[in-house]
C-alpha positions as CSV (number, residue, x, y, z in Angstrom):
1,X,-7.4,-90.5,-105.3
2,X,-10.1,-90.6,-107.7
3,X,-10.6,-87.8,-110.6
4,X,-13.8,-86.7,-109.0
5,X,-12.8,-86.6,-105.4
6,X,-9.8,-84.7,-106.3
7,X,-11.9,-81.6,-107.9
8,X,-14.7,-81.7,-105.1
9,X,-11.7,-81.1,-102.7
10,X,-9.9,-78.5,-104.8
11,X,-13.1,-76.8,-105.5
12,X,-13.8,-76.6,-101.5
13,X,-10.3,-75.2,-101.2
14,X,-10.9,-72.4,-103.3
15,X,-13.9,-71.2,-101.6
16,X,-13.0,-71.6,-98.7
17,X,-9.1,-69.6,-99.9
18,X,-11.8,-67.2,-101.8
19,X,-9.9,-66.5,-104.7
20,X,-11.6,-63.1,-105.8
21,X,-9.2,-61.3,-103.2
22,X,-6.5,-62.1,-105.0
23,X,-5.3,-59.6,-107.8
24,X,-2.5,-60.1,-110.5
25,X,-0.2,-57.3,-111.1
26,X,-0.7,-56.3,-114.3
27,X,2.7,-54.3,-114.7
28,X,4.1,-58.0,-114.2
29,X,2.0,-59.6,-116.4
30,X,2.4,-56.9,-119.5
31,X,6.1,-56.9,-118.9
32,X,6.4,-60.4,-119.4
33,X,4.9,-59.9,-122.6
34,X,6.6,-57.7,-124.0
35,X,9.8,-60.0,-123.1
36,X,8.2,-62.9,-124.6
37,X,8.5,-61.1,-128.4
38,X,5.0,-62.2,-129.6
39,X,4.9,-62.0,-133.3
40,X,0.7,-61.7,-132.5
41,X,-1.1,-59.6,-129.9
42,X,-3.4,-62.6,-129.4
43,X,-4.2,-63.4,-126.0
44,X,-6.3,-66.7,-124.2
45,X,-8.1,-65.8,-121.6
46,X,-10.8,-67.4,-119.3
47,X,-14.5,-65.9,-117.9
48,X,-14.0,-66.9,-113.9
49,X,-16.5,-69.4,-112.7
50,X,-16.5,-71.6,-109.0
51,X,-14.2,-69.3,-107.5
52,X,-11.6,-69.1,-110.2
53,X,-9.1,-66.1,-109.8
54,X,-10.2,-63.5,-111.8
55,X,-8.7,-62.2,-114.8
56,X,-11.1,-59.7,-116.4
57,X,-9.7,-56.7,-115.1
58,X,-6.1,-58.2,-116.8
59,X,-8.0,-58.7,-119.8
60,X,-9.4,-54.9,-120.1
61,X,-6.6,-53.5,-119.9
62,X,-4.7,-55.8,-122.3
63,X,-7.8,-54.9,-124.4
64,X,-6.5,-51.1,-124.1
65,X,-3.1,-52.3,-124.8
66,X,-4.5,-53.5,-128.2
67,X,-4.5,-57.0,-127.6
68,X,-6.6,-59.3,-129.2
69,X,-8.5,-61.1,-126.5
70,X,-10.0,-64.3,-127.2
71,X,-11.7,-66.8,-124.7
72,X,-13.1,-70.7,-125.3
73,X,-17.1,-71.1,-125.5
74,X,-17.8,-75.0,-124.8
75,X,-19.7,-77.0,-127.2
76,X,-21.5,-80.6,-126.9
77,X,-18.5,-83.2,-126.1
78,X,-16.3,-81.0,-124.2
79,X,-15.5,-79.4,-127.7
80,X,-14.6,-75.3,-127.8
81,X,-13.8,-72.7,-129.8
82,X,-12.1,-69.4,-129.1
83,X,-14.1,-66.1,-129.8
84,X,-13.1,-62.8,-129.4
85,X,-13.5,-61.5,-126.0
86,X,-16.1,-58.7,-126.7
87,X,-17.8,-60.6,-129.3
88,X,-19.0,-63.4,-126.5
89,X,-19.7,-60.3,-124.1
90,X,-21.7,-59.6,-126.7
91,X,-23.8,-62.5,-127.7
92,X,-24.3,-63.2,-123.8
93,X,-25.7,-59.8,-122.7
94,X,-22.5,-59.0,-120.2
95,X,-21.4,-56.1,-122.2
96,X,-23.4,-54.0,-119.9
97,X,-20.7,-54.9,-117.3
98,X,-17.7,-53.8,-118.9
């Protein structure tokens, strides 16, 4: 099957699945942190688009945890850096929402 092909069909799954019900436990996620001994509290992150499953609330609260949040903005040429979280909140006008 065909690169293209493949992601029209996973992208109709998810809408039709509708992701955005989903939740992660946090408790789960934060206690496999803490079992993963990071030397850094740095943490990747992604801003949900075509029914991705959402992570922001995660993200908040890791945010409270004070972990360094960072997420990839996408340049020309499929190129990205990471910014901090807030920062590209920021620079987008979202931070009204969190």
């Amino acid at each position: 099957m065909f690169k293209s092909k493949l992601r029209k069909k996973i992208l109709k799954l998810r809408e039709v699945k509708n992701f955005k019900n989903i939740k992660i436990d946090f408790d789960n996620v934060f206690d496999l942190l803490k079992k993963s001994n990071l030397t850094k509290k740095c943490i990747g992150g992604y801003f949900p688009v075509n029914h991705e499953i959402d992570d922001l609330e995660i993200l908040k609260k890791l945010k409270k945890k004070k972990y360094q949040i960072y997420l990839p903005e996408i340049k020309k040429k499929y190129k990205f850096n990471f910014y901090n979280f807030f920062y590209l909140l920021k620079k987008k006008n979202l931070n009204k929402e969190f």
